[in-house]
C-alpha positions as CSV (number, residue, x, y, z in Angstrom):
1,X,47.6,115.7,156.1
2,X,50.7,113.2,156.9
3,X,53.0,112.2,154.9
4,X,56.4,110.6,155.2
5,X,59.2,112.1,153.5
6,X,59.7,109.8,150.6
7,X,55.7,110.0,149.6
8,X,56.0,113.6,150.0
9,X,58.9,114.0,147.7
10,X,57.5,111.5,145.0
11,X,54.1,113.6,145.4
12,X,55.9,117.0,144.6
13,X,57.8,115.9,142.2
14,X,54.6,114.2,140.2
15,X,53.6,117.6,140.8
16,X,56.9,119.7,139.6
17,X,56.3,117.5,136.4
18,X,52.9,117.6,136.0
19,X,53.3,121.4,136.4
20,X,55.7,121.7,133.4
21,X,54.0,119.5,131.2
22,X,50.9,121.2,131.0
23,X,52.6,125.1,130.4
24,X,54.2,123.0,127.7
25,X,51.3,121.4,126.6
26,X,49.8,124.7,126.3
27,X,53.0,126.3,124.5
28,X,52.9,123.9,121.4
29,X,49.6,124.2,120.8
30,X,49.2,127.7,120.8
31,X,51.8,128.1,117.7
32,X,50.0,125.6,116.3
33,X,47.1,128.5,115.6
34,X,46.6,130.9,112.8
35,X,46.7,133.9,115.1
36,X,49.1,136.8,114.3
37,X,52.7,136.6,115.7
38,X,52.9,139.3,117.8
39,X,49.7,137.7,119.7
40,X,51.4,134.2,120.1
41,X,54.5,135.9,121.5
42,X,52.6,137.9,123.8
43,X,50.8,134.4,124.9
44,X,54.3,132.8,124.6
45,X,55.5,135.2,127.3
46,X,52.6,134.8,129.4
47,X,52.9,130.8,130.0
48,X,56.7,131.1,130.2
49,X,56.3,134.0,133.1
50,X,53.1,131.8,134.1
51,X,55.1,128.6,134.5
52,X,58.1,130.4,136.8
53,X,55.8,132.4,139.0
54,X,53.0,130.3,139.7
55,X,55.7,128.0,142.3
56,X,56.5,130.8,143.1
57,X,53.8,132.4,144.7
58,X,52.9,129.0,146.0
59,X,56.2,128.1,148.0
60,X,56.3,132.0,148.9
61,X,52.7,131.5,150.7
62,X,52.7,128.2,152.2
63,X,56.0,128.7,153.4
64,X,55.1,132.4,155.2
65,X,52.0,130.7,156.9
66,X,52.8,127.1,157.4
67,X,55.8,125.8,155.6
68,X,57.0,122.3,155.8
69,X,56.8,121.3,159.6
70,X,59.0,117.8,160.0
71,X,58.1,115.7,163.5
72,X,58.8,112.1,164.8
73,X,60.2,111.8,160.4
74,X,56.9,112.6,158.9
75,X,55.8,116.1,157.3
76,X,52.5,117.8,157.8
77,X,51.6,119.3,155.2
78,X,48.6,121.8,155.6
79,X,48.1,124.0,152.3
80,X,45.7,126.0,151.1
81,X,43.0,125.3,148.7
82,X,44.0,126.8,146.1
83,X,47.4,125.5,146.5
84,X,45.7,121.9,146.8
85,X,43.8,122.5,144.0
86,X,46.4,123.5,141.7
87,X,48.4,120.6,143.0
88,X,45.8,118.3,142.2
89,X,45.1,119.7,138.8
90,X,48.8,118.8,137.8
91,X,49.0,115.5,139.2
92,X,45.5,114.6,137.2
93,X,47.7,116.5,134.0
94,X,50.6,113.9,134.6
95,X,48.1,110.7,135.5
96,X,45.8,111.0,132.4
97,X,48.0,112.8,129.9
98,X,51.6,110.6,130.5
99,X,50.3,107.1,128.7
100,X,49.1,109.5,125.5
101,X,52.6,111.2,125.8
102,X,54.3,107.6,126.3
103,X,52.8,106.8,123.1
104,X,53.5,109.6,120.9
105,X,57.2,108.8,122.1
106,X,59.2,108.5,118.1
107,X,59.5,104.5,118.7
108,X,55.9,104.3,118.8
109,X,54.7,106.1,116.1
110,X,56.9,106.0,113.5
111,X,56.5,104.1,110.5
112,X,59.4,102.2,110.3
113,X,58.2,99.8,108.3
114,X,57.4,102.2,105.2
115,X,61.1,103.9,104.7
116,X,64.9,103.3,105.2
117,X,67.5,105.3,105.2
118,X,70.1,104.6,102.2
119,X,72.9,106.7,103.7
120,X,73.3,110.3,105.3
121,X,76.0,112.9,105.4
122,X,76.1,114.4,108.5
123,X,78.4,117.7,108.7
124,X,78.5,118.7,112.3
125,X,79.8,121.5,114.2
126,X,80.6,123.6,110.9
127,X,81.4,126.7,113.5
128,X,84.4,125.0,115.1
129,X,86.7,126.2,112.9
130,X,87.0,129.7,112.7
131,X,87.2,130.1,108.9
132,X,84.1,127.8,108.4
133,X,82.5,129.9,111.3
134,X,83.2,133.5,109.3
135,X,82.3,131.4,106.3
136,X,78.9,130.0,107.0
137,X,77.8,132.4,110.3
138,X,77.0,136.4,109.3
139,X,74.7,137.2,112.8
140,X,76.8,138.1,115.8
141,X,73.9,135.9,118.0
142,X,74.1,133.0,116.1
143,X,77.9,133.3,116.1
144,X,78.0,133.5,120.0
145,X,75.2,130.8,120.5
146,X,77.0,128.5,117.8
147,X,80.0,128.3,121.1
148,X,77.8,126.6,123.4
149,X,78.5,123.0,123.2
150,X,76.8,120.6,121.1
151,X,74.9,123.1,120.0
152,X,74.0,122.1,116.3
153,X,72.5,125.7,114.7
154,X,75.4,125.4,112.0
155,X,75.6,121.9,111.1
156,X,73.6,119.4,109.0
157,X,72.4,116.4,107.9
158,X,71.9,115.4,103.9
159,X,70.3,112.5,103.9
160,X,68.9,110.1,101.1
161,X,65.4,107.9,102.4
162,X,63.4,105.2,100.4
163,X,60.0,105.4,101.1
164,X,57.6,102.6,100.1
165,X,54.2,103.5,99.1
166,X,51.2,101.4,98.8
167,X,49.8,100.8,94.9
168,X,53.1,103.5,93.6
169,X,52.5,103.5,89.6
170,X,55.7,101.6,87.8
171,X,56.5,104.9,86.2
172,X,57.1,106.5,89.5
173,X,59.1,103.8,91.3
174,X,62.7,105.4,91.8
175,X,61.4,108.6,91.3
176,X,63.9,110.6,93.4
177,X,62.0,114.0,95.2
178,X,64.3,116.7,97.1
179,X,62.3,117.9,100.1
180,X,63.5,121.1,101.9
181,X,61.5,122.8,104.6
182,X,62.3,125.7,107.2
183,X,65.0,127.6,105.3
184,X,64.7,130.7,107.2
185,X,66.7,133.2,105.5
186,X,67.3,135.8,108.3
187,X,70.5,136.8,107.6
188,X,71.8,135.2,110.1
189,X,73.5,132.2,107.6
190,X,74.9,133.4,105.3
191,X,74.3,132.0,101.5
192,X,77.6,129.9,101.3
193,X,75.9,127.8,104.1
194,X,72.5,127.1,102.6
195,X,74.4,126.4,99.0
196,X,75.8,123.4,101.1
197,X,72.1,121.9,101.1
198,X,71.0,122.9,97.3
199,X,74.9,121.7,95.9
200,X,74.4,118.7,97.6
201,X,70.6,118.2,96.4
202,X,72.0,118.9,92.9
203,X,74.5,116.3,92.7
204,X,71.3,113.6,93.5
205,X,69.8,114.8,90.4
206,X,66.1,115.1,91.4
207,X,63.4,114.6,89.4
208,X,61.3,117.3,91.8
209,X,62.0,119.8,94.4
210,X,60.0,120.7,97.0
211,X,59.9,123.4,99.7
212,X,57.2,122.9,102.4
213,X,57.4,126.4,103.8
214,X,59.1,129.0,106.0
215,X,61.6,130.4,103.6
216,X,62.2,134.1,104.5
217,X,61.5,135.8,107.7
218,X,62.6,139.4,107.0
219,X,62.3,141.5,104.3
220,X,66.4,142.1,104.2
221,X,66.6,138.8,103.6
222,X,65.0,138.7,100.5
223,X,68.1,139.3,98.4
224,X,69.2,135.9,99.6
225,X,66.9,133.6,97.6
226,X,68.1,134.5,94.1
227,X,72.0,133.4,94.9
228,X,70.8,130.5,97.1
229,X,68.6,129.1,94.6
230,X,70.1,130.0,91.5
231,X,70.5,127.3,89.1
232,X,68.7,124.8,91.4
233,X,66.8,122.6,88.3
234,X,64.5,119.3,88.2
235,X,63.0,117.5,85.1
236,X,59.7,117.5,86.6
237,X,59.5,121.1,88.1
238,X,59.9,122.9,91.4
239,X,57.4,123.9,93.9
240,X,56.8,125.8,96.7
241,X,54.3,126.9,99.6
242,X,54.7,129.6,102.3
243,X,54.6,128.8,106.0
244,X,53.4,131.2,108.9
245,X,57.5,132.6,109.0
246,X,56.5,134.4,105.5
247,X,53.5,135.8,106.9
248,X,56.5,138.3,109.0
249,X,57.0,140.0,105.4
250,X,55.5,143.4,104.6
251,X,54.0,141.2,101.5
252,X,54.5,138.0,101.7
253,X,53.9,137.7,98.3
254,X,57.4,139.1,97.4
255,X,58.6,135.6,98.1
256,X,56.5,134.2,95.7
257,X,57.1,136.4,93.0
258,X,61.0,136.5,93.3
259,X,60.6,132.6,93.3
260,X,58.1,132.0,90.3
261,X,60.6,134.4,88.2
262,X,63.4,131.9,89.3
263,X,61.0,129.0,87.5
264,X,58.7,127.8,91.0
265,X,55.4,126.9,91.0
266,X,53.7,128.7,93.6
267,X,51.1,125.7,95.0
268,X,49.7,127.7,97.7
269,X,48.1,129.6,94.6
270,X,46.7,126.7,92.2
271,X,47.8,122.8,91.9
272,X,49.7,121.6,88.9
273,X,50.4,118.5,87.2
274,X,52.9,116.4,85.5
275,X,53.0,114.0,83.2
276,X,55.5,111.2,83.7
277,X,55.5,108.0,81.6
278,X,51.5,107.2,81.4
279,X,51.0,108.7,85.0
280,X,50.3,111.6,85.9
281,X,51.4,113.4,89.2
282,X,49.2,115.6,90.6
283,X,50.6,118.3,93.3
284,X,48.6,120.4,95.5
285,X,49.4,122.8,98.5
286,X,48.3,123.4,102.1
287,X,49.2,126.3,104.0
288,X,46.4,126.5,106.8
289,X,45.9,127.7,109.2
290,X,48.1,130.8,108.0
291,X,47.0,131.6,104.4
292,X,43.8,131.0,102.8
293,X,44.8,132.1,99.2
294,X,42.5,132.3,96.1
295,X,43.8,128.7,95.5
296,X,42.7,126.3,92.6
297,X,40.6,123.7,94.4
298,X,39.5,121.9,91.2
299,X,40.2,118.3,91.5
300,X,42.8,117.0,88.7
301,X,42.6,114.6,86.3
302,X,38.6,114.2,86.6
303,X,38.6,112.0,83.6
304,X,41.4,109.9,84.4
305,X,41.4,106.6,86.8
306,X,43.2,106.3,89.7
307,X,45.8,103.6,88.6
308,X,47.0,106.5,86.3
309,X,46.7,109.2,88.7
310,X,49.1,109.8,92.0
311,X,48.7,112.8,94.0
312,X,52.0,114.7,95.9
313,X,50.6,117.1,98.9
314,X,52.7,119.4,100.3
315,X,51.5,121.4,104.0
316,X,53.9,123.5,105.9
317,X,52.4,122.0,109.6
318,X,52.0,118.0,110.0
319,X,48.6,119.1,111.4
320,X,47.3,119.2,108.1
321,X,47.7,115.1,108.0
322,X,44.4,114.6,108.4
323,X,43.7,117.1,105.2
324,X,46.1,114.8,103.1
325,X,44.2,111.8,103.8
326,X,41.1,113.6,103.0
327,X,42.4,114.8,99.7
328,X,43.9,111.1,98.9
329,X,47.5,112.4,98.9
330,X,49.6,109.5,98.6
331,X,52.2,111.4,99.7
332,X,52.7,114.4,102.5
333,X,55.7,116.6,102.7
334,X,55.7,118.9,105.7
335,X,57.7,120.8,107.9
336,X,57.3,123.4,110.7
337,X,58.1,121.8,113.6
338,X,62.2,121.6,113.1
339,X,61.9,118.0,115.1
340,X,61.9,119.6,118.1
341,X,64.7,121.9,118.0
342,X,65.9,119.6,121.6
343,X,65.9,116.3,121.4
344,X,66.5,114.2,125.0
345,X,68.2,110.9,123.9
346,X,65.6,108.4,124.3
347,X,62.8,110.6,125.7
348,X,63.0,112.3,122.1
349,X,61.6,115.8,121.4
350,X,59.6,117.6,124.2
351,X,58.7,120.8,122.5
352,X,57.0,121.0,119.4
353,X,54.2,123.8,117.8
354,X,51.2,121.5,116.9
355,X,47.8,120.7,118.1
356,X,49.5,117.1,118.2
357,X,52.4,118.0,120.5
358,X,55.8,115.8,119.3
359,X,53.7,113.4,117.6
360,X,54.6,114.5,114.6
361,X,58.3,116.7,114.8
362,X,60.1,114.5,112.5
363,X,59.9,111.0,110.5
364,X,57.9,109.3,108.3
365,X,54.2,108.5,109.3
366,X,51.4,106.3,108.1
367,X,47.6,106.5,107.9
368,X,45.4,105.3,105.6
369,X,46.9,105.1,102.2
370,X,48.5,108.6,102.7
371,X,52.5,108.2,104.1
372,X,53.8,111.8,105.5
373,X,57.1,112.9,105.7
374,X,58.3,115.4,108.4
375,X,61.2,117.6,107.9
376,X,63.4,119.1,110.1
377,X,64.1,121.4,108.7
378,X,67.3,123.8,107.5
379,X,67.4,126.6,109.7
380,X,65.4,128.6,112.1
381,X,65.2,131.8,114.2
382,X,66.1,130.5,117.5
383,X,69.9,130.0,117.7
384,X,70.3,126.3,119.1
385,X,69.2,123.1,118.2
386,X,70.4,119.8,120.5
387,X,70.1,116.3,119.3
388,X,68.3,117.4,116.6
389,X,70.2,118.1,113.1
390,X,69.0,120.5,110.2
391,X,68.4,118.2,107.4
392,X,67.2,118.2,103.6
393,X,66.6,114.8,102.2
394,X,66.4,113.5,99.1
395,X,63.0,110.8,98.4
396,X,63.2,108.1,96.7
397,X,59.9,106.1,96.0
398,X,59.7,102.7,96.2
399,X,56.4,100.1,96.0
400,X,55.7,99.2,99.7
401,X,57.1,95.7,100.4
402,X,54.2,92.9,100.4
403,X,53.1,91.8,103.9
404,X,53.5,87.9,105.1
């Protein structure tokens, strides 16, 4: 086959990118699973070696048999078949799979219309000054990978949203809900930093808190939650579910029982209710596909009717949207996916664990009657984050604004 050089180089490079995509494709969606950790790492190390050896191998073999041969300013390019066939499997990866990816792109599937943010404090770069650094940063690898610039590990964003919800009851509208997600208490931050969040979420007053999973991942870490959480109070109650980081604990019911005794209501265990004015405010949890606990699946408020009934879900993984809907959440709090960790200005996010790639790493989202909010999360177990700040927000309801 003849090419000339410019059709050869747009050809390869459809190819380099089609070749990346789909090891990434693959990544995401294998954390996405319920399988045990140490079995997605091993994957996880198999598509990463996967994705550096397979061009590898291939530029190694074409180029020992054939290489690139250039005459009269055309190449001939004579590969094997499995080379071809792996070439041509990319290039159909980036032709069929780029206009999905196009649209799951932030600009397109965010629900703009259904939130606004009221005002955000963003504290960046908290490691650039030393005493903040020794302050806030006790793990020596988060305290070297804080120095690589822009890196955002020790920074944060506190941010205060209005969402508007379709048929929200008048006793609920300004109802003000603090949504954290992704604390990760590793040891790595040390308490003074997460306090930062919870003081600040204090201040707001919140009428409910909510944590949408992933708040320990070792069992040293434990002592953390009492001093981080200590104090942390809402009217209305505080809840909780676990996320697949918990499942790294010995028992990961240790950090539900240090929490309940701190006042929590454990929701990956049974659904609750609350009574506010004449509505009342049903909660229930999601924590698939990591823990099936003996949950309460009763539905609340049988006897009731829907005008005086609204129902909070809370799922650690955004791939439990569908579930809300099912369940006729009118609201969705998740986390998991930490928005990305990287986020490419305009491009957006490009690595994300869910069966939905970036659809769903960070925003507000609409479908049905149910609106989901994605966190990004506080804190993690990889040590950099680019583009994409921690954050704990603050909710405030609002009736969704009549259409034209």
């Amino acid at each position: 086959m003849e090419f000339g050089p410019l059709i050869l180089f747009v050809l390869l490079t459809v190819a380099a990118v089609g070749h990346v995509g789909l090891w990434i494709w693959l990544y995401n969606r294998i954390n996405a699973t319920g399988l045990k950790r140490v079995t997605i790492k091993r994957i996880e190390k198999l598509l990463v070696l996967a994705c550096g050896i397979i061009p590898l191998a291939i530029l190694a073999t074409e180029f020992r048999t054939m290489g690139l041969l250039i005459l009269e300013n055309k190449v001939t390019l004579q590969p094997y078949s499995i080379t071809f066939a792996y070439l041509i499997v990319v290039v159909l990866f980036v032709i069929l799979f780029t206009p999905f990816w196009i649209l799951d792109r932030p600009q397109f599937v965010i629900a703009k219309d259904r939130f606004e943010l009221l005002d955000c404090d963003d504290l960046k770069q908290l490691q650039r000054i030393r005493t903040n650094a020794d302050l806030y940063v006790l793990g020596s690898r988060f305290r070297k990978m804080a120095k690589l610039p822009g890196n955002q590990i020790v920074s944060m964003q506190r941010n205060r949203k209005r969402l508007y919800l379709q048929g929200l009851p008048e006793d609920l509208r300004g109802l003000r809900i603090a949504h954290l997600s992704d604390i990760h208490l590793t040891g790595q931050l040390s308490n003074s930093f997460y306090r930062l969040a919870i003081d600040w979420l204090s201040k707001q007053s919140p009428d409910l808190i909510v944590i949408a999973g992933d708040i320990v991942d070792y069992q040293s870490a434990l002592k953390q939650l009492k001093p981080v959480f200590e104090g942390f109070q809402a009217p209305l109650g505080m809840a909780f579910i676990l996320g697949n980081h918990d499942k790294r604990l010995a028992d990961p019911l240790d950090v539900c029982r240090e929490l309940c005794a701190l006042g929590w209501t454990d929701l990956g265990q049974s659904a609750m209710s609350i009574e506010k004015g004449g509505t009342t405010i049903e909660l229930i949890g999601n924590e698939l596909p990591w823990f099936r606990r003996n949950r309460d699946e009763t539905i609340l408020g049988e006897n009731q009717s829907d005008k005086n009934r609204w129902r909070l879900g809370v799922a650690h993984s955004p791939d439990q949207f569908g579930w809300g809907v099912a369940n006729r959440c009118n609201l969705l709090l998740c986390g998991h996916t930490h928005g990305g960790q990287i986020r490419i200005p305009v491009v957006g996010p490009i690595i994300s664990p869910s069966w939905y790639g970036t659809r769903y790493a960070s925003g507000v989202f609409a479908k049905k009657s149910t609106l989901m909010h994605v966190s990004r999360g506080l804190s993690g177990v990889h040590p950099f984050r680019w583009g994409c700040l921690p954050e704990v927000s603050i909710l405030e309801l609002a009736a969704a604004k009549r259409m034209p």
